[in-house]
PDB file of N, CA, C and O in Angstrom:
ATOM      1  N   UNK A   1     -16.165 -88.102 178.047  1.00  0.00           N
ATOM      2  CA  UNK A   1     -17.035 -86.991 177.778  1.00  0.00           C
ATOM      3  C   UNK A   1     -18.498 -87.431 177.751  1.00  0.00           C
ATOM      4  O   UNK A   1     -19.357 -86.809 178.375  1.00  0.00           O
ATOM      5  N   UNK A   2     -18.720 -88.317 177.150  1.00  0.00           N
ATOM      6  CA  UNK A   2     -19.945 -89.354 177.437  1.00  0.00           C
ATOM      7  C   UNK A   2     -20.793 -89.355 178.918  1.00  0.00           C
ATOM      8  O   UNK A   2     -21.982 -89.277 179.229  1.00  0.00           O
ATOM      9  N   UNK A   3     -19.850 -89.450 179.456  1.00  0.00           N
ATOM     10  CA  UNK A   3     -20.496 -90.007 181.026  1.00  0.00           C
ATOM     11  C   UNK A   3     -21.052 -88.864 181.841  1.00  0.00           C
ATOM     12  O   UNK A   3     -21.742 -88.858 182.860  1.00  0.00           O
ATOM     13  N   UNK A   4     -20.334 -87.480 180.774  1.00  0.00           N
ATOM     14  CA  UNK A   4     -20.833 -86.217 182.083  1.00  0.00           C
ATOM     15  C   UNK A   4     -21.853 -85.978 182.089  1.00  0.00           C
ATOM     16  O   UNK A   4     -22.572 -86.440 181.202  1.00  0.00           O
ATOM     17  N   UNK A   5     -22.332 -85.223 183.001  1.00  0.00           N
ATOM     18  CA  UNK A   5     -23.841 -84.731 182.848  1.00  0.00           C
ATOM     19  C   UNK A   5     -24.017 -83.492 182.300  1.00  0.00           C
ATOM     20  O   UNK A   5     -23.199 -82.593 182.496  1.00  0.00           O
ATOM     21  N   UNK A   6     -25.011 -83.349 181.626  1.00  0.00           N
ATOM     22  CA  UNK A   6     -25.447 -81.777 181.430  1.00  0.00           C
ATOM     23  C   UNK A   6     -24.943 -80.439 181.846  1.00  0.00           C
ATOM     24  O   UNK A   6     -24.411 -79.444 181.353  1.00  0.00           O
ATOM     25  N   UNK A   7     -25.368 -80.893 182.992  1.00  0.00           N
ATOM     26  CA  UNK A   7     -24.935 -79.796 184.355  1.00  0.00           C
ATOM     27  C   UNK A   7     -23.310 -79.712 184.196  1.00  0.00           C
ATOM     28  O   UNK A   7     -22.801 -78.592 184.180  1.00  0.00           O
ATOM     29  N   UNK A   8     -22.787 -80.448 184.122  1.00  0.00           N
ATOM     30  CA  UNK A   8     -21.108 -80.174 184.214  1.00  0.00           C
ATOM     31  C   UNK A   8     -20.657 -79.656 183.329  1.00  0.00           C
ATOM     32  O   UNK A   8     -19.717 -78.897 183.565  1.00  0.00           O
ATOM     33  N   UNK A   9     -21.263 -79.881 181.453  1.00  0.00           N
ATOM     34  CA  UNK A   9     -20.899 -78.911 180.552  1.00  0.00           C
ATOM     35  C   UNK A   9     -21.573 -77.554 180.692  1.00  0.00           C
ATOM     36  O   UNK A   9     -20.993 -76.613 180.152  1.00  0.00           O
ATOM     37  N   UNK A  10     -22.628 -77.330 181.290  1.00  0.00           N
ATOM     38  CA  UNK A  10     -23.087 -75.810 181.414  1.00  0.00           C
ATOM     39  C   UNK A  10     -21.865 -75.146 182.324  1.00  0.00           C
ATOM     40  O   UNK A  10     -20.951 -74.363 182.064  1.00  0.00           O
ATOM     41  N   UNK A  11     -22.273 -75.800 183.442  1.00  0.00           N
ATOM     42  CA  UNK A  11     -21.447 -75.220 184.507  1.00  0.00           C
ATOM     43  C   UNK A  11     -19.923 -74.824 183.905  1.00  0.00           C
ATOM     44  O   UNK A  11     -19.609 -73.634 183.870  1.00  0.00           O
ATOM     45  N   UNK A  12     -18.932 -75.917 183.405  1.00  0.00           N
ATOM     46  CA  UNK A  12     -17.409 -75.543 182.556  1.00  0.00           C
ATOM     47  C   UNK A  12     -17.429 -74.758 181.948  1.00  0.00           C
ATOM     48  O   UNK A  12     -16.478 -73.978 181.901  1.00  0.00           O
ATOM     49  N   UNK A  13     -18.840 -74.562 180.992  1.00  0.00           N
ATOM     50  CA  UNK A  13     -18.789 -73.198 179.910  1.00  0.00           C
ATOM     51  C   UNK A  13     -19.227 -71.650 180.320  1.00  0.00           C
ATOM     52  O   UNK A  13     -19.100 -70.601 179.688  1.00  0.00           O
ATOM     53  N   UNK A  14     -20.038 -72.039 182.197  1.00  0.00           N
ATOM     54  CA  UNK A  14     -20.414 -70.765 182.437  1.00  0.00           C
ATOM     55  C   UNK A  14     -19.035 -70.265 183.098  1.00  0.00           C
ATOM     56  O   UNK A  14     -18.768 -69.068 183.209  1.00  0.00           O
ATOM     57  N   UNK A  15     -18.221 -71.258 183.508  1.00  0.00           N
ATOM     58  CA  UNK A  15     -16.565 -70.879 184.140  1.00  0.00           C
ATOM     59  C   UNK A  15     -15.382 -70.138 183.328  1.00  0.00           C
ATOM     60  O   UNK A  15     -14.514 -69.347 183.697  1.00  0.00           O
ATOM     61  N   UNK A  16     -15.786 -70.882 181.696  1.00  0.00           N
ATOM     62  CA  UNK A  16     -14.695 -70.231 180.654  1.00  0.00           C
ATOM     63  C   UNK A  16     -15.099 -68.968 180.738  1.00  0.00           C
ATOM     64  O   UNK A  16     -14.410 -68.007 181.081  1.00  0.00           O
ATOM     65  N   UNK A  17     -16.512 -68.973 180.340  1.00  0.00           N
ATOM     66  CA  UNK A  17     -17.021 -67.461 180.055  1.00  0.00           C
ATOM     67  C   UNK A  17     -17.051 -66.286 181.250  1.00  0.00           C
ATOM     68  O   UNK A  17     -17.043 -65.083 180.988  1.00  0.00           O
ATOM     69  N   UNK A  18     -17.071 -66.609 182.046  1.00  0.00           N
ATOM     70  CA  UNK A  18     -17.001 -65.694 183.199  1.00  0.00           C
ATOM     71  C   UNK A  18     -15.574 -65.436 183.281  1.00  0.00           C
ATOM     72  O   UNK A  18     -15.321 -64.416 183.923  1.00  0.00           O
ATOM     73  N   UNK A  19     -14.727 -65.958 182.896  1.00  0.00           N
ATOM     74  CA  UNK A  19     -13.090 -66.095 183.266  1.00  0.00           C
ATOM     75  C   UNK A  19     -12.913 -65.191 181.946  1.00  0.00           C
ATOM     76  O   UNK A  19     -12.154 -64.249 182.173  1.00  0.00           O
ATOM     77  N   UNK A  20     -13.414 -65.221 180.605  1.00  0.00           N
ATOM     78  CA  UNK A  20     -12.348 -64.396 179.725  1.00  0.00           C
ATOM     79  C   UNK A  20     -13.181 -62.870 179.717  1.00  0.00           C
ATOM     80  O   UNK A  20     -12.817 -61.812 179.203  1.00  0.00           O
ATOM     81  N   UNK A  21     -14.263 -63.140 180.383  1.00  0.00           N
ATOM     82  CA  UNK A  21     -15.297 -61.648 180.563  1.00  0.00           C
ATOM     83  C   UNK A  21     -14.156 -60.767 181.816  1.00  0.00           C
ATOM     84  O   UNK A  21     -13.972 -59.551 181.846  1.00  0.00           O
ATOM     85  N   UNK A  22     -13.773 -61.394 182.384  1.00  0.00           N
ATOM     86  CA  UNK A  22     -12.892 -60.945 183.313  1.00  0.00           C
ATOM     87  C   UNK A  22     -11.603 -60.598 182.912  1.00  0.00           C
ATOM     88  O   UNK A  22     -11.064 -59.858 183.735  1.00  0.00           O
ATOM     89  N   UNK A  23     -11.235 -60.742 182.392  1.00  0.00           N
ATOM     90  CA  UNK A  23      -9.866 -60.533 181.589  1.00  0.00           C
ATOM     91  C   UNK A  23     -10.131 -59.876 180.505  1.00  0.00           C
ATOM     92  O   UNK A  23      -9.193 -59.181 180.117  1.00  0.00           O
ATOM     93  N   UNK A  24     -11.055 -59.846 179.889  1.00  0.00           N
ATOM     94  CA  UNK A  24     -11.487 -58.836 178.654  1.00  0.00           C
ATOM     95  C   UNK A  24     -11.375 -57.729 179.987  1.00  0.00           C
ATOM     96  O   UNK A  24     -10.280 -57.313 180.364  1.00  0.00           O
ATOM     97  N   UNK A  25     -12.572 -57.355 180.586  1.00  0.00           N
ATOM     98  CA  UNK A  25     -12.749 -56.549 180.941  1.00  0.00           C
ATOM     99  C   UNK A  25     -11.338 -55.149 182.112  1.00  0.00           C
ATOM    100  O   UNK A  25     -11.272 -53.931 182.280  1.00  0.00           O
ATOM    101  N   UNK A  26     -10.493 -56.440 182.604  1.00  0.00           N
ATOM    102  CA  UNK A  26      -9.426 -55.819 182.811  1.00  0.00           C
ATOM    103  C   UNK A  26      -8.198 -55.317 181.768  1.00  0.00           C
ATOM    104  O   UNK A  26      -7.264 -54.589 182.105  1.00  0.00           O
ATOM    105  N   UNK A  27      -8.414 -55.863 180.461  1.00  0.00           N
ATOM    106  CA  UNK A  27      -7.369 -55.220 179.814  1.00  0.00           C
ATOM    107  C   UNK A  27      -8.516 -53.525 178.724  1.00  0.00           C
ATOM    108  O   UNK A  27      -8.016 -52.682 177.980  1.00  0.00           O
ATOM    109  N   UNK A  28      -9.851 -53.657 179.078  1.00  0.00           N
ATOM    110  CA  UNK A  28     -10.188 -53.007 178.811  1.00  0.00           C
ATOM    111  C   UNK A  28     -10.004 -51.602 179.537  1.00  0.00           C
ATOM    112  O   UNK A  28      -9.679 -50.506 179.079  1.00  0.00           O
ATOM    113  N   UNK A  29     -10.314 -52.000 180.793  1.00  0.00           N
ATOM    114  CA  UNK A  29     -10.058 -50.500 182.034  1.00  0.00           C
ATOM    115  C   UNK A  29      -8.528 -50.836 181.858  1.00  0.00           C
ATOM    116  O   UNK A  29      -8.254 -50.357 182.958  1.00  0.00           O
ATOM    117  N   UNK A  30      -7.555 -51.172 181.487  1.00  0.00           N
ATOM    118  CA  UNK A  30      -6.378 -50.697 181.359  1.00  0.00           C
ATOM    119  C   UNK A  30      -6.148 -49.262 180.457  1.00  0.00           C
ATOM    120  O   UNK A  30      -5.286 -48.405 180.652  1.00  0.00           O
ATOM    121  N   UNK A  31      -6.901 -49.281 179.707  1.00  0.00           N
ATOM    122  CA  UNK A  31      -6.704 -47.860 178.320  1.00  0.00           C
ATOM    123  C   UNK A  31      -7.779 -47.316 179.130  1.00  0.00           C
ATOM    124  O   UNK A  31      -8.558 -47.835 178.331  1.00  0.00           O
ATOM    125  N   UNK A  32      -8.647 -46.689 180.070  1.00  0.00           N
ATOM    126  CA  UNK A  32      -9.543 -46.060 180.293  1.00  0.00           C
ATOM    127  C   UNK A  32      -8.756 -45.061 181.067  1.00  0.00           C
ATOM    128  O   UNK A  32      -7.706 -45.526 181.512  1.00  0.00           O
ATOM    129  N   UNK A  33      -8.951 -44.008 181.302  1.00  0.00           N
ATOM    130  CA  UNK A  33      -7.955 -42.254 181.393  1.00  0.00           C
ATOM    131  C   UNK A  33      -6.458 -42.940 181.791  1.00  0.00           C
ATOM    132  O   UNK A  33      -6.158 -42.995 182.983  1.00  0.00           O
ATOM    133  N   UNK A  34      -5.718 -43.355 180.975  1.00  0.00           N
ATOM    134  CA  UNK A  34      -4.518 -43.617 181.561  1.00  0.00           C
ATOM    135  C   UNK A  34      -3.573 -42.506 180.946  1.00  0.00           C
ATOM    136  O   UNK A  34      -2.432 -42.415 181.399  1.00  0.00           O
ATOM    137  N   UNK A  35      -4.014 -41.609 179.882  1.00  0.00           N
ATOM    138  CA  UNK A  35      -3.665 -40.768 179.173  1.00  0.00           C
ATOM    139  C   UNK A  35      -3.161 -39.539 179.668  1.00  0.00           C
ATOM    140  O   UNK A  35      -4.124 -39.032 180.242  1.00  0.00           O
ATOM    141  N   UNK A  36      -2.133 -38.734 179.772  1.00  0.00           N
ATOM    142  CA  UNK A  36      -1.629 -37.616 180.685  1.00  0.00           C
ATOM    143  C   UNK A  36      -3.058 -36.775 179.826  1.00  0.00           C
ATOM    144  O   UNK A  36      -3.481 -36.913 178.678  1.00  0.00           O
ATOM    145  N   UNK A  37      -3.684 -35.568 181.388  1.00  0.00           N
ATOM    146  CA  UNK A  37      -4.379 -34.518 180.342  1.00  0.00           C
ATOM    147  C   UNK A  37      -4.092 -33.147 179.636  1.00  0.00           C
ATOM    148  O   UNK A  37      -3.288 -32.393 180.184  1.00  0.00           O
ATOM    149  N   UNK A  38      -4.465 -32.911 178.902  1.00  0.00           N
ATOM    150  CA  UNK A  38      -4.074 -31.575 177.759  1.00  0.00           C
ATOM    151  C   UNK A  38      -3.782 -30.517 179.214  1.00  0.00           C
ATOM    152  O   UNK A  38      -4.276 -30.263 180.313  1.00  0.00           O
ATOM    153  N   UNK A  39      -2.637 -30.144 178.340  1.00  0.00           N
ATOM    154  CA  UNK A  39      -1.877 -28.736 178.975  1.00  0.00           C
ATOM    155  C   UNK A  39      -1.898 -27.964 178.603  1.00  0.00           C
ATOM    156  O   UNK A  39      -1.770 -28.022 177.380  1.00  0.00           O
ATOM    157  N   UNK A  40      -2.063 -26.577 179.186  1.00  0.00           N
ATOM    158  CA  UNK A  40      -2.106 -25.594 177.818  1.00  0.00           C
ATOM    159  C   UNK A  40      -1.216 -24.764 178.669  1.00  0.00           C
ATOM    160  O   UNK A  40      -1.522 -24.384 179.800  1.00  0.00           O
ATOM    161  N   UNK A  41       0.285 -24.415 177.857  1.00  0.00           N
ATOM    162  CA  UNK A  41       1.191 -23.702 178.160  1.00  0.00           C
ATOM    163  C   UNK A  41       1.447 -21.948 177.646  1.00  0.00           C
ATOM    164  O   UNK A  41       1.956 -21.626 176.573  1.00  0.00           O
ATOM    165  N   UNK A  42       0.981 -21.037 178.652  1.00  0.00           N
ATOM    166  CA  UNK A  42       1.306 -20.081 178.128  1.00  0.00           C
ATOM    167  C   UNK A  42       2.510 -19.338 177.768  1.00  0.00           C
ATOM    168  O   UNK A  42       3.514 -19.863 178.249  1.00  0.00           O
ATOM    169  N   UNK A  43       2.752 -18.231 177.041  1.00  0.00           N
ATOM    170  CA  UNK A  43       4.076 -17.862 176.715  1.00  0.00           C
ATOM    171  C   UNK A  43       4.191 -16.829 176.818  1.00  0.00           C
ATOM    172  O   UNK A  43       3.329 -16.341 176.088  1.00  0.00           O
ATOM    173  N   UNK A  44       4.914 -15.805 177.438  1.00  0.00           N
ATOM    174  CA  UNK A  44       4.926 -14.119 177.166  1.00  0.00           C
ATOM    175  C   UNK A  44       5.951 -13.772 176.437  1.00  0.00           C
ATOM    176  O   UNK A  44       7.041 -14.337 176.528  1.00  0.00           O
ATOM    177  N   UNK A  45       5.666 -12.658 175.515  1.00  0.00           N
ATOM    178  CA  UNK A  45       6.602 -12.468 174.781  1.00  0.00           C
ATOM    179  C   UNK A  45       6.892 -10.809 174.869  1.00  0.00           C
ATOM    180  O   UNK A  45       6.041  -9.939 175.054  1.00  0.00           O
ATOM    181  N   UNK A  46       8.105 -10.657 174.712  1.00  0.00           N
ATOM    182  CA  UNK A  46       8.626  -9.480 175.556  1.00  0.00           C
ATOM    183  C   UNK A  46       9.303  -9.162 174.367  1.00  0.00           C
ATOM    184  O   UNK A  46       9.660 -10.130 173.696  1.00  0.00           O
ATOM    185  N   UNK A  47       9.671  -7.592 173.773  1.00  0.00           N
ATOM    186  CA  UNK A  47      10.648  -7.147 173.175  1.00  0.00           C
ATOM    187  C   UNK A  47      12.154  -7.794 173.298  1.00  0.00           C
ATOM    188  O   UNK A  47      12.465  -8.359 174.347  1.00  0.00           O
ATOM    189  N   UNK A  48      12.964  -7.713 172.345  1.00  0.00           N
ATOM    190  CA  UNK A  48      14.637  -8.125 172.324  1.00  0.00           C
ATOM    191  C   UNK A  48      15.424  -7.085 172.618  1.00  0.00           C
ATOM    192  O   UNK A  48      16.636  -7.267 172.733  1.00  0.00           O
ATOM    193  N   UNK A  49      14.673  -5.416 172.844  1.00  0.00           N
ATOM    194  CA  UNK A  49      15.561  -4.227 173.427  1.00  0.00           C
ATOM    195  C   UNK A  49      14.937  -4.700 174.600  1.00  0.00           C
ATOM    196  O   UNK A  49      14.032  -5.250 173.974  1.00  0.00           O
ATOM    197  N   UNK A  50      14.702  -4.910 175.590  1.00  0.00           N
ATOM    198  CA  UNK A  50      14.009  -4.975 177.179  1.00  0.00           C
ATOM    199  C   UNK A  50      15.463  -4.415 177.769  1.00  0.00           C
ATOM    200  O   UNK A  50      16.505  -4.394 177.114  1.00  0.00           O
ATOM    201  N   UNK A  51      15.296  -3.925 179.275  1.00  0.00           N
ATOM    202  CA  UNK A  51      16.389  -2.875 179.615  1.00  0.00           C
ATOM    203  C   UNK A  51      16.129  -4.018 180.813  1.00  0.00           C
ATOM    204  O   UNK A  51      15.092  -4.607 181.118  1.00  0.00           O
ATOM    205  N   UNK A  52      17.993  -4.131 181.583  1.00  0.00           N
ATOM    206  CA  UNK A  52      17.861  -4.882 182.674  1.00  0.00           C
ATOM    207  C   UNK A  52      17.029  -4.515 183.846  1.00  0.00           C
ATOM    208  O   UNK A  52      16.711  -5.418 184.620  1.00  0.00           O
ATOM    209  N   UNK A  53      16.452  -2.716 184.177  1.00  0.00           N
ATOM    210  CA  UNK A  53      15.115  -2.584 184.789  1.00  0.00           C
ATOM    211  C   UNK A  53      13.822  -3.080 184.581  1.00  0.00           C
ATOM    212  O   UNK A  53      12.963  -3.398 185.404  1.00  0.00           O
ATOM    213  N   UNK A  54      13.814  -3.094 183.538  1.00  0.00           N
ATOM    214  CA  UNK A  54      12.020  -3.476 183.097  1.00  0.00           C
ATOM    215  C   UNK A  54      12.460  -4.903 183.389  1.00  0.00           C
ATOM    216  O   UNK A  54      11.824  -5.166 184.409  1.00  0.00           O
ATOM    217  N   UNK A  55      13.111  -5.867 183.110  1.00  0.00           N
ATOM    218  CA  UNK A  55      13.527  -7.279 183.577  1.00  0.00           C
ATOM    219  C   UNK A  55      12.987  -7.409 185.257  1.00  0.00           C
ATOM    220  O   UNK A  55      12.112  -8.069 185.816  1.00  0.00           O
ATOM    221  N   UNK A  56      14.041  -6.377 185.720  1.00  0.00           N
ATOM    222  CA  UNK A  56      13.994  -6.773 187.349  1.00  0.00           C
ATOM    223  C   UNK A  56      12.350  -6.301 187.565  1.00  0.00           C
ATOM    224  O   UNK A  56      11.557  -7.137 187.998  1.00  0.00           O
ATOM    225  N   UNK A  57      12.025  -5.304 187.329  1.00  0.00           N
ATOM    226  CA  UNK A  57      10.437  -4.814 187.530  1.00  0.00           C
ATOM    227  C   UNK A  57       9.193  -5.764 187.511  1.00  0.00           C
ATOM    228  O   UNK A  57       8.274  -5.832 188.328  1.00  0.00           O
ATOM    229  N   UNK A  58       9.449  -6.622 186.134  1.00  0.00           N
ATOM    230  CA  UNK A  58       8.652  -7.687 186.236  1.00  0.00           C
ATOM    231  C   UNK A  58       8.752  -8.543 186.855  1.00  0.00           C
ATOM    232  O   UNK A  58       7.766  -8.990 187.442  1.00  0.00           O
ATOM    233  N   UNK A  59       9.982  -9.114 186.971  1.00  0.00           N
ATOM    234  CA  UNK A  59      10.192 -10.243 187.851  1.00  0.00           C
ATOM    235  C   UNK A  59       9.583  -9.956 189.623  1.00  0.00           C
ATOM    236  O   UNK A  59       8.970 -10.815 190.257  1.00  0.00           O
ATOM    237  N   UNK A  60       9.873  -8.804 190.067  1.00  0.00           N
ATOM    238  CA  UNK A  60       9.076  -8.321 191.522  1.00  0.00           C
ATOM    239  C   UNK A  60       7.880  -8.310 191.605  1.00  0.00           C
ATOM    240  O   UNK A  60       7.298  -8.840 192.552  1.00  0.00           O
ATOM    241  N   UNK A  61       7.056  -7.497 190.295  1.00  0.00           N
ATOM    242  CA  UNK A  61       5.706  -7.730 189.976  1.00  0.00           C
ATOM    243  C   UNK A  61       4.960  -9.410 189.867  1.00  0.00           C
ATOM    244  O   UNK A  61       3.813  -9.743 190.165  1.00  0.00           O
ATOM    245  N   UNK A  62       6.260 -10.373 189.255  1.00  0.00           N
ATOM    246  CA  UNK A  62       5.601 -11.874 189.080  1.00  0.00           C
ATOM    247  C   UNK A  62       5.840 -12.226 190.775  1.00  0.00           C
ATOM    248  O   UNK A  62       4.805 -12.697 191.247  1.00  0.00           O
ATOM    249  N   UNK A  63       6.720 -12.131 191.572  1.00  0.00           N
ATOM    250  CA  UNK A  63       7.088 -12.305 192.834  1.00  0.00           C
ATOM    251  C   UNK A  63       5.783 -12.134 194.373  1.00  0.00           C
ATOM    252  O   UNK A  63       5.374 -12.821 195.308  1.00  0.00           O
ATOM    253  N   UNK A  64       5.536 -10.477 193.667  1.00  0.00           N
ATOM    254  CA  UNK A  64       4.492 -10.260 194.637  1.00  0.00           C
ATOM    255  C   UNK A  64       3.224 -10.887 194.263  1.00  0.00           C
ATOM    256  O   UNK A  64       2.499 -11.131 195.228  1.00  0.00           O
ATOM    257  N   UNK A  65       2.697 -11.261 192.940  1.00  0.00           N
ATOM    258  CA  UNK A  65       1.662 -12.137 192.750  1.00  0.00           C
ATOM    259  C   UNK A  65       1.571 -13.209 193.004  1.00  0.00           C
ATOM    260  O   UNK A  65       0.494 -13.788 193.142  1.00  0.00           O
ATOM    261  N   UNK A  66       2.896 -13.821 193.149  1.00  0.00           N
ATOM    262  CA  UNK A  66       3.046 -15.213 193.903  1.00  0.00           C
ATOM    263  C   UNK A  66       2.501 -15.250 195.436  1.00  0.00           C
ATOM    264  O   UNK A  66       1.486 -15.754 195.917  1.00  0.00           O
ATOM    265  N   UNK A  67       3.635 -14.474 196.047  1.00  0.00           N
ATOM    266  CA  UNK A  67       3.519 -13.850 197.185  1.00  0.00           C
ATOM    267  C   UNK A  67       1.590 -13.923 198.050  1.00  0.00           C
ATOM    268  O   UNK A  67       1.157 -14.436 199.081  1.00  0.00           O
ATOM    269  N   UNK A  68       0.927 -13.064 196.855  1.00  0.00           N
ATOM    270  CA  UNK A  68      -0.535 -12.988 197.206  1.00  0.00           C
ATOM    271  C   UNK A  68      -1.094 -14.337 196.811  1.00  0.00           C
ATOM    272  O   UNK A  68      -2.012 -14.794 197.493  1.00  0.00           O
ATOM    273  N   UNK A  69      -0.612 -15.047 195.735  1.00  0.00           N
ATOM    274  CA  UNK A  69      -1.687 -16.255 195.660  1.00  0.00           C
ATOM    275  C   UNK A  69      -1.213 -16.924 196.633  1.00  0.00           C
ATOM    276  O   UNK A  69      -2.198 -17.387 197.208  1.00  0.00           O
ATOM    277  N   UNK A  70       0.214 -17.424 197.443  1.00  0.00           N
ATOM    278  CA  UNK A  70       0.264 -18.109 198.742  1.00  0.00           C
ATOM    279  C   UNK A  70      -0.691 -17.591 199.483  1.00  0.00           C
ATOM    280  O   UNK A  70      -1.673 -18.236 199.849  1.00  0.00           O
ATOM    281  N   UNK A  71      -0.448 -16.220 199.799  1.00  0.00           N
ATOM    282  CA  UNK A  71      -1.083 -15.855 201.304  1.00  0.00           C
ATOM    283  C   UNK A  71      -2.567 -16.295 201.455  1.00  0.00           C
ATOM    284  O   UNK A  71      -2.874 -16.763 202.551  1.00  0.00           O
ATOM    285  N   UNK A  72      -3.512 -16.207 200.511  1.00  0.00           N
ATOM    286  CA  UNK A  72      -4.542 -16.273 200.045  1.00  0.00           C
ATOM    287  C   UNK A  72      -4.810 -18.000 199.998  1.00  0.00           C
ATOM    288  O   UNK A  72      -5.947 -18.254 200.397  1.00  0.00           O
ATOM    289  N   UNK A  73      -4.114 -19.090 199.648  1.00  0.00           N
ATOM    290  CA  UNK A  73      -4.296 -19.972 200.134  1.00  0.00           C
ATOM    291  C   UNK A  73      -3.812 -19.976 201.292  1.00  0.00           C
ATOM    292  O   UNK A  73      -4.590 -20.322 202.181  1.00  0.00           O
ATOM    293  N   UNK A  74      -2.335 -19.588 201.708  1.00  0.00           N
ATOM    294  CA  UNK A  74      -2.737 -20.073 203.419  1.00  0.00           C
ATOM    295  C   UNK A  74      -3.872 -19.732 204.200  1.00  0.00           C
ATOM    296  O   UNK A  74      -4.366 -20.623 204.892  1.00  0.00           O
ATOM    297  N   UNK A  75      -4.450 -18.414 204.210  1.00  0.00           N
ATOM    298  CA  UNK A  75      -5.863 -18.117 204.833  1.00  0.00           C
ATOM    299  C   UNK A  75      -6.920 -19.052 204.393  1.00  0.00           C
ATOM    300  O   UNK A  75      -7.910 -19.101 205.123  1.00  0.00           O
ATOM    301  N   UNK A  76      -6.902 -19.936 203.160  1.00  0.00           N
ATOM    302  CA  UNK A  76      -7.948 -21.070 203.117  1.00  0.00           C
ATOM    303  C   UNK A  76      -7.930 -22.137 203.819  1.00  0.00           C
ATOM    304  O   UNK A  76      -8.787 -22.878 204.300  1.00  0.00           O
ATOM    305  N   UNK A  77      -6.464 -22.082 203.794  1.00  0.00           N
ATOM    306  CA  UNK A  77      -6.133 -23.595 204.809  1.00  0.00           C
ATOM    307  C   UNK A  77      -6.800 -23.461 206.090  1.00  0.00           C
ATOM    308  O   UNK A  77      -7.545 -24.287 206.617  1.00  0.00           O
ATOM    309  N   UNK A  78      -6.327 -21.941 206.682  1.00  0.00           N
ATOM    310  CA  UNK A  78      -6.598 -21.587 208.304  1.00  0.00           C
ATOM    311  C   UNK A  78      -7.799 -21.734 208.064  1.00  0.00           C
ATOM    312  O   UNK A  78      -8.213 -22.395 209.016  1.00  0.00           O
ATOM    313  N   UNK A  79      -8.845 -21.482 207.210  1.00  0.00           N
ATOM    314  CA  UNK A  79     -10.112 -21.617 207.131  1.00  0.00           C
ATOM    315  C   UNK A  79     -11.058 -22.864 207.768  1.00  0.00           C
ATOM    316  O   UNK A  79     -12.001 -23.159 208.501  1.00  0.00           O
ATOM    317  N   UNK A  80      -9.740 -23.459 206.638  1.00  0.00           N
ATOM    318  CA  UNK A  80     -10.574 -24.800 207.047  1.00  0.00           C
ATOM    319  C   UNK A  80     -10.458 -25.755 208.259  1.00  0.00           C
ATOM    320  O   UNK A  80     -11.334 -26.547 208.609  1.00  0.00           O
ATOM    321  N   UNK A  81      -8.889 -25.513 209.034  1.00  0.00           N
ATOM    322  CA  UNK A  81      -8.324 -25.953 209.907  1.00  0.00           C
ATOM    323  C   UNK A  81      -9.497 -25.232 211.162  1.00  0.00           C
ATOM    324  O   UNK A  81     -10.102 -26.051 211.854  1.00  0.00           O
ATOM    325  N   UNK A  82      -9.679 -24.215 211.323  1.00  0.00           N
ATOM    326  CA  UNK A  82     -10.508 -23.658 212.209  1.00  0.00           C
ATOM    327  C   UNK A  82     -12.049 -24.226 212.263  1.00  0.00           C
ATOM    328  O   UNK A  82     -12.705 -24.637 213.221  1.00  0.00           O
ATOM    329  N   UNK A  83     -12.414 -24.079 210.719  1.00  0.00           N
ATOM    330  CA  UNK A  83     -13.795 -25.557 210.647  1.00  0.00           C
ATOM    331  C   UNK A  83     -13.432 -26.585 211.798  1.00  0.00           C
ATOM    332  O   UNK A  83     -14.036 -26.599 212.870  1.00  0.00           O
ATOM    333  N   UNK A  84     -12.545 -27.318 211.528  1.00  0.00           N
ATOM    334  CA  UNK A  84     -12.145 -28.645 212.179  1.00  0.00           C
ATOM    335  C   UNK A  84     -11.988 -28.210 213.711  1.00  0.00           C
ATOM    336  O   UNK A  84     -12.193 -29.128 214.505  1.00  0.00           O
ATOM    337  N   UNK A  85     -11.625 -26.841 214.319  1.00  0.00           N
ATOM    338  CA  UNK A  85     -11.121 -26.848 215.367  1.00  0.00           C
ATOM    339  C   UNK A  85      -9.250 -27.089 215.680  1.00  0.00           C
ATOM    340  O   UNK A  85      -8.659 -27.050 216.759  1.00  0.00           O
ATOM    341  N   UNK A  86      -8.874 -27.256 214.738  1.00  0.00           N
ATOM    342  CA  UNK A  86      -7.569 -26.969 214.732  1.00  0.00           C
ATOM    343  C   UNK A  86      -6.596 -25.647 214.687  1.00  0.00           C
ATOM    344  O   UNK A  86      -6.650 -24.826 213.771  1.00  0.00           O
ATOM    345  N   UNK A  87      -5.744 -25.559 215.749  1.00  0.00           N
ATOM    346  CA  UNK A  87      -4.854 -24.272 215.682  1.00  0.00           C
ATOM    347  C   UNK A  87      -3.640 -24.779 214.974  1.00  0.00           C
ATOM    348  O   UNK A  87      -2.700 -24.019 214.739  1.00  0.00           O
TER     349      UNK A  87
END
């Protein structure tokens, strides 16, 4: 240990330190958004007399709103596909 120079203990200690700054720093971005994000689940709540019509009624009513939010993105897609020049 005697014989080294200066330079060789700077240099070893600027190597440790750069090496556990690096490893700190990767177990740090390990916890950075790894977290699922907040959901917020809605619920409808319907009478316990409901008649098997009003059942089927809604369910056609939830159907055709589906129905329109597809169509409505597929026309975005074509939107954008036509930007590009694509049929």
């Amino acid at each position: 240990m005697r014989r080294r120079s200066r330079e060789s203990f700077i240099a070893a200690g600027l190597s440790v330190l750069f090496t556990v700054v690096i490893v700190v720093v990767f177990f740090l971005d390990a916890k950075v958004n790894t977290a699922p994000p907040v959901t917020v689940t809605y619920v409808d709540s319907w009478s316990e007399n409901r008649t098997d019509a009003e059942i089927k009624a809604d369910q056609v009513k939830d159907q055709a709103a589906r129905e329109e939010r597809a169509a409505k993105r597929q026309e975005q897609f074509k939107e954008i596909a036509n930007s590009f020049g694509i049929e």
